[in-house]
ROLOVEX-988901 format. One record per residue (C-alpha): x, y, z. Coordinates in steps of 0.05 Angstrom, whole numbers, padded with zeros to 5 digits, always signed. Each point is the difference from the previous one (the first is absolute). Layout:
XYZ/...
This chain:
+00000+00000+00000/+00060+00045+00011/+00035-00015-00062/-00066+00019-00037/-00019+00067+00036/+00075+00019-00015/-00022-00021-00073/-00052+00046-00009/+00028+00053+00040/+00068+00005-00042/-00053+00002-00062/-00037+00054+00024/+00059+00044+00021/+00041-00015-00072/-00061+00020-00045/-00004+00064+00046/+00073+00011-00013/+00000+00013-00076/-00042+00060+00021/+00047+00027+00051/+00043+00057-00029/+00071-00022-00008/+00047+00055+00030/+00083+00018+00022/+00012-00052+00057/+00030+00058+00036/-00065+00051+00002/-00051-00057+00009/+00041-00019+00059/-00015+00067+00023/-00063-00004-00012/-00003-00057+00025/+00026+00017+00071/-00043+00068+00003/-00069-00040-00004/+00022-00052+00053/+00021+00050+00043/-00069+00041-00013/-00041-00063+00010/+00047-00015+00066/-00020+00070+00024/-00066-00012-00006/-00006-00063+00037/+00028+00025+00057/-00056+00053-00008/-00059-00036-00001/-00041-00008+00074/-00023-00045+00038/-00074-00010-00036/+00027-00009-00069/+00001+00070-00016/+00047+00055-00031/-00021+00078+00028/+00008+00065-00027/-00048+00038+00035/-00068-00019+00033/-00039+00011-00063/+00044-00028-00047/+00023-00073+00037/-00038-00049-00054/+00037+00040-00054/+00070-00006+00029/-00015-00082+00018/-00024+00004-00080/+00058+00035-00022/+00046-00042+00041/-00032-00069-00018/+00011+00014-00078/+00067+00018+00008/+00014-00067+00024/-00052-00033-00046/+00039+00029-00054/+00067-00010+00015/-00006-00070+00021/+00037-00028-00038/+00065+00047+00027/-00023-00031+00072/+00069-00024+00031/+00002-00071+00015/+00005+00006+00069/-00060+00046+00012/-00048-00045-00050/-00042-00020+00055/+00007+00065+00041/-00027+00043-00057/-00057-00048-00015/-00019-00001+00077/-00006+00076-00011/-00036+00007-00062/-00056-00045+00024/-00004+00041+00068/-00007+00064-00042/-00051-00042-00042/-00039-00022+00055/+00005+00069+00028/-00033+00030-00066/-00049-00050-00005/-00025+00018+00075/-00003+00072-00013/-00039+00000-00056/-00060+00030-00002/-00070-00026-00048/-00042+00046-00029/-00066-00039-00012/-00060+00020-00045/+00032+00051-00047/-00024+00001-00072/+00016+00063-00032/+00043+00054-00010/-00018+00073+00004/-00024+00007-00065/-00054-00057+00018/+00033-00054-00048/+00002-00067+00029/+00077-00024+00013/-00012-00075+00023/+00025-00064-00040/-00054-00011-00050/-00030+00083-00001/-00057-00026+00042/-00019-00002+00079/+00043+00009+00058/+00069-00016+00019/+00056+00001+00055/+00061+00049+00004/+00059-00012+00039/+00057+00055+00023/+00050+00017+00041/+00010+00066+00050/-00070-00001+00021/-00016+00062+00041/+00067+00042-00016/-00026+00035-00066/+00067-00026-00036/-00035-00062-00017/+00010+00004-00076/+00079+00008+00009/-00005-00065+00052/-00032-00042-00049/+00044+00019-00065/+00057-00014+00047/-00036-00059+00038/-00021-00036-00066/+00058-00011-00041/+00024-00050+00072/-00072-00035+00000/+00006-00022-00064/+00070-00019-00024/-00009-00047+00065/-00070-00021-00019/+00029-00019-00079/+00053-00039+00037/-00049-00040+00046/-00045-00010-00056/-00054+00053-00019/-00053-00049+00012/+00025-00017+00070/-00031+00021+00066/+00038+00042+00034/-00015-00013+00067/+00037-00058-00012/+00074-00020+00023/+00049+00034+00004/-00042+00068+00020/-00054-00035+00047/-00065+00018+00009/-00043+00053+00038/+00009+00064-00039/-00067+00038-00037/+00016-00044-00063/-00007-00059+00019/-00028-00055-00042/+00008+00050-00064/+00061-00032-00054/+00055+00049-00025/-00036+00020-00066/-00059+00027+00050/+00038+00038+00032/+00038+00028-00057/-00080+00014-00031/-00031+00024+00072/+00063+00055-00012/-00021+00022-00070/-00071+00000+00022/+00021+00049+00055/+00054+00047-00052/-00062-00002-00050/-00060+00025+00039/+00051+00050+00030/+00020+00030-00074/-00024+00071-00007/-00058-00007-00065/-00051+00054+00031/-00022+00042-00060/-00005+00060+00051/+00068-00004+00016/+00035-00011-00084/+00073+00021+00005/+00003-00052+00058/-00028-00054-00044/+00047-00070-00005/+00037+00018+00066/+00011-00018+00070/+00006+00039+00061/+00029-00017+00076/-00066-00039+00023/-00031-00064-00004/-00058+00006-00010/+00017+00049-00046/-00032+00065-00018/+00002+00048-00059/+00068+00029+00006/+00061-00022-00021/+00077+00008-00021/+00056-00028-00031/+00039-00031+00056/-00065-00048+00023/-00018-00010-00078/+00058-00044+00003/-00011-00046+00056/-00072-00016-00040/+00033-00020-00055/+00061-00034+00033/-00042-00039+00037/-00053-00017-00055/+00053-00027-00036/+00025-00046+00047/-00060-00022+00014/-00012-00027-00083/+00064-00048+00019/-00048-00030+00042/-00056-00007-00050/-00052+00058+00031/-00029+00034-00043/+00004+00074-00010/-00069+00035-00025/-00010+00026-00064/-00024+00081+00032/+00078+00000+00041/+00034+00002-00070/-00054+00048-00032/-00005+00052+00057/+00090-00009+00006/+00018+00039-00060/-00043+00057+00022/+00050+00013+00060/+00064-00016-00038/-00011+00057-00059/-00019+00046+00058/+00057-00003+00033/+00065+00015-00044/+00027+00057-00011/-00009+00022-00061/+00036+00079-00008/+00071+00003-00030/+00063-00009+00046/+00038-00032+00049/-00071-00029+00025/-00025-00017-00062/-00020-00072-00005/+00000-00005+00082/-00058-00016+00043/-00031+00034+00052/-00025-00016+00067/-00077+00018-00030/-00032+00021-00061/+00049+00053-00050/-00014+00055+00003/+00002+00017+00065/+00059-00045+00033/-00005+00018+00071/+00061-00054-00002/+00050-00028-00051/+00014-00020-00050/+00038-00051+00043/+00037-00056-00025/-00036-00049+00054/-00066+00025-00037/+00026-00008-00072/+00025-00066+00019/-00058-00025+00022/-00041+00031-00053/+00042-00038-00056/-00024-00065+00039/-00071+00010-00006/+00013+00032-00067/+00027-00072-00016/-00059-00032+00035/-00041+00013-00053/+00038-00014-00052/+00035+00063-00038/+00063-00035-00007/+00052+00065+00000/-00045+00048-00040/+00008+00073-00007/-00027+00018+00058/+00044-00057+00048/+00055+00026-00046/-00008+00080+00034/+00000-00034+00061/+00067-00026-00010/+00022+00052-00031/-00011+00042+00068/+00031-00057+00040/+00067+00001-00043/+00003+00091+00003/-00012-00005+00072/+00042-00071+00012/+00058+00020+00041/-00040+00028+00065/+00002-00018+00074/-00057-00015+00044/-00023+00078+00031/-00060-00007+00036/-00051-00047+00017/-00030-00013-00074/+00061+00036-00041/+00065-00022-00031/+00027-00074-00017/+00065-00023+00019/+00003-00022+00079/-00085+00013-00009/-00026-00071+00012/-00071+00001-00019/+00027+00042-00062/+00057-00049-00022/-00047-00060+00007/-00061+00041-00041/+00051+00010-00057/+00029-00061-00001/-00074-00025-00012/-00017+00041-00037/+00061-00011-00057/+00001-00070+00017/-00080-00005-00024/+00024+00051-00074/+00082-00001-00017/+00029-00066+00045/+00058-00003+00052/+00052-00007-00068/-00024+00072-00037/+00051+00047-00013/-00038+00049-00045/-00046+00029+00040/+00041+00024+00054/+00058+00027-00019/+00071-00015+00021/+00013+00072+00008/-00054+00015+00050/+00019-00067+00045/+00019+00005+00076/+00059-00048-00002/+00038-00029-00050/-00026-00070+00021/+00072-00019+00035/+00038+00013-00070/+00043+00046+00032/+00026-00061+00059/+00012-00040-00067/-00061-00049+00007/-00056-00014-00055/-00068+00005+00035/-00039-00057+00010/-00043+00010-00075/+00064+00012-00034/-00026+00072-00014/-00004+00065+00035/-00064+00020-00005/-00068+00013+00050/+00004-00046+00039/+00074-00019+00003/-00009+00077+00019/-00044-00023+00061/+00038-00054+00023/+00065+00037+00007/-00034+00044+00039/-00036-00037+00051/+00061-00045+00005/+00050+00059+00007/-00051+00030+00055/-00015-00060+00047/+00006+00020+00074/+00062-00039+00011/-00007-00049+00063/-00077-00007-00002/-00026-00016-00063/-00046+00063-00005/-00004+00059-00037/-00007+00073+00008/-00070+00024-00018/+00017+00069-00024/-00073+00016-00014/-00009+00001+00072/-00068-00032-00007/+00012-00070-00017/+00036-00031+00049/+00025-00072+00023/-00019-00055-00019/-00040+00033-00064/+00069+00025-00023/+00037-00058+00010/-00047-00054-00033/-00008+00059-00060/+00067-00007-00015/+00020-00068+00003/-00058-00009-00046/+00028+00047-00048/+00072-00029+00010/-00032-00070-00012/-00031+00013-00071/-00076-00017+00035/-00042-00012-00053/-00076+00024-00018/-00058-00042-00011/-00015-00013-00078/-00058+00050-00009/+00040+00049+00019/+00062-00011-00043/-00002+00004-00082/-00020-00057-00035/+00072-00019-00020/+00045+00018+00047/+00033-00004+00055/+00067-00011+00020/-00008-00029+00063/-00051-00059+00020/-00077+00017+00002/-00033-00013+00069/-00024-00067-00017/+00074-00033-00013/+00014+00044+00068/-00059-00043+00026/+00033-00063-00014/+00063+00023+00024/-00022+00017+00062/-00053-00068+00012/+00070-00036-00021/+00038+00025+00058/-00064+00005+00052/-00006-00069-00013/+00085-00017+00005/-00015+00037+00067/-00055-00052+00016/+00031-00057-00011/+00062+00016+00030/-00041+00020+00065/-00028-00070-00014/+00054-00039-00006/+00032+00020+00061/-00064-00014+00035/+00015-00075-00027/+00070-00007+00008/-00013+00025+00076/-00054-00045+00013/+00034-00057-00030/+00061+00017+00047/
């Protein structure tokens, strides 16, 4: 039984590893070390009930944040911490599966169209951040954990089943209800009130929602919405045909440094932004339904690459050392140009020179974006710790850290968010069987010692 587990196992991992970009031994060792230092960090982090805290109101969104950095790195998981790590991503698990909260009996949105599975009758909705009126930015950060776990456990398996255990609100219900109870919740929360029109296709702060909305929650909707398709729920036909609506609103449109940018809300007007963190995330949902780098994605870029080379400045402004901002552009060129572009951005406008400078290739054999990135979050580790700086001063451990080891660690997007030919690094479902490949070495290591000290 051994011999075959390590069979399929060692098949699993070498189809995954065609998709893997090939890179300088010398910067992917770097690499390397920075993410397993990150992930080390944030181990020692996490308390006592399985969770990972930022502030009161935003706890399920660091334990989310924190579990999907480990989710998506696991295959960089030291040997020696295997069973360690998987101990603590099933006590953050557990822990987000007992602070859920179940919206029952909602039906439609605002604009009175029905958003259940089949247009007809009524329907659950599940979230996270219940009561802190952040619950959309819980949920997109909550989400993306629930369900690269639930696609290695087997969408159609219970999840109150080992290893999370039972007890929580969602009991009973199998991963791909979850992943549906949380697009039932992001779609009768999208703004679609005629009264309200510039709004329309957006999301705002609260589930249940209301008619407002702006850029930085638009993208947790959509985020989230598309990780939940990897599970098989299905998405309702009004969420794509209110969503453009909202995206045309909100880009800036005048000539200039700006141009191409997006703003906080609807241009003109721009109370806030452009930012890069809003562009990024724009260029995701822009994706999303399925523009594939048109003119429009293309002025977006274009206003990433003239404003490229900028530090994080305040809570929502800047890039470099900025985690929610790095980690919204990587989507967000990850989802149009790929981690390998190097026309989009150009050299000249770079932070770094992607270690060329020390003598070392980075990891893609190019300088370019995200070679860009990497240098940087490597070069800017806290030293010691495993942490790093948050120079926006408003996104602080352990968002930062698992932010960055997720960009360092080339995390990839679901499918519907991602071109149709594309990407250079695995699409969540190969991460999916990655993952379930080493959850289940995990298991039957844990297992086998259980034999080998009974038998003794």
């Amino acid at each position: 039984m051994k011999r075959m587990f390590t069979s399929a196992l060692a098949a699993i991992l070498l189809a995954c590893a065609g998709l893997i970009p090939s890179a300088s031994a010398a910067t992917e060792a770097e690499k390397l070390a920075a993410i397993q230092s990150g992930l080390a960090h944030l181990y020692s982090l996490q308390a006592a009930d399985g969770s990972w805290i930022i502030s009161a109101s935003y706890k399920d969104a660091g334990t989310g944040a924190a579990v999907f950095a480990f989710l998506a790195q696991q295959a960089k998981w030291p040997a020696g911490q295997v069973t360690n790590y998987q101990t603590a991503v099933n006590k953050g698990i557990a822990f987000l599966l007992s602070d859920a909260v179940v919206q029952t009996g909602i039906s439609t949105n605002n604009g009175g169209v029905n958003i259940c599975p089949g247009g007809t009758g009524v329907c659950n909705g599940i979230y996270w951040g219940g009561g802190t009126s952040v619950e959309v930015y819980s949920t997109g950060l909550v989400t993306p954990a629930i369900d690269v776990f639930g696609l290695a456990m087997g969408a159609g398996a219970v999840a109150d089943s080992n290893p999370v255990g039972a007890g929580h609100p969602l009991g009973g219900l199998t991963w791909r209800q979850i992943a549906q109870g949380v697009t039932n919740a992001f779609a009768a929360s999208q703004s679609s009130s005629a009264t309200y029109p510039t709004y329309r296709g957006g999301w705002h702060y609260q589930i249940p929602g209301n008619v407002d909305a702006d850029s930085s929650t638009t993208q947790w909707g959509v985020l989230s919405i598309g990780y939940d398709e990897s599970l098989g729920a299905t998405t309702p036909a009004v969420v794509k045909s209110n969503l453009p609506t909202w995206l045309g609103n909100v880009q800036w449109t005048a000539a200039g440094a700006n141009f191409g940018g997006v703003c906080y809300e609807p241009y003109p007007g721009c109370s806030i932004g452009p930012t890069h963190s809003d562009t990024g995330g724009w260029e995701v949902a822009m994706q999303y339904m399925g523009n594939n780098l048109n003119a429009a994605q293309q002025n977006g870029i274009t206003f990433l690459n003239t404003n490229w080379n900028q530090t994080a400045n305040a809570s929502w402004n800047g890039l470099f050392g900025h985690p929610y901002a790095m980690w919204a552009v990587y989507k967000g060129l990850e989802s149009t140009i790929g981690l390998t572009d190097t026309t989009h951005i150009a050299s000249a406008h770079l932070n770094t020179d992607c270690g060329l400078a020390a003598g070392k290739m980075p990891g893609s054999g190019v300088c370019n974006w995200w070679e860009d990135f990497n240098e940087y979050l490597v070069r800017h580790q806290t030293a010691g710790t495993g942490a790093w700086p948050d120079l926006g001063g408003y996104w602080p451990d352990p968002l930062s850290t698992s932010l960055f080891v997720n960009i360092l660690g080339a995390t990839p997007l679901p499918g519907s968010l991602l071109p149709p030919t594309t990407p250079t690094v695995p699409t969540l479902s190969m991460w999916g069987l990655v993952a379930l490949g080493i959850m289940l070495a995990g298991f039957a290591a844990m297992r086998l010692r259980k034999a080998h000290t009974h038998q003794s």
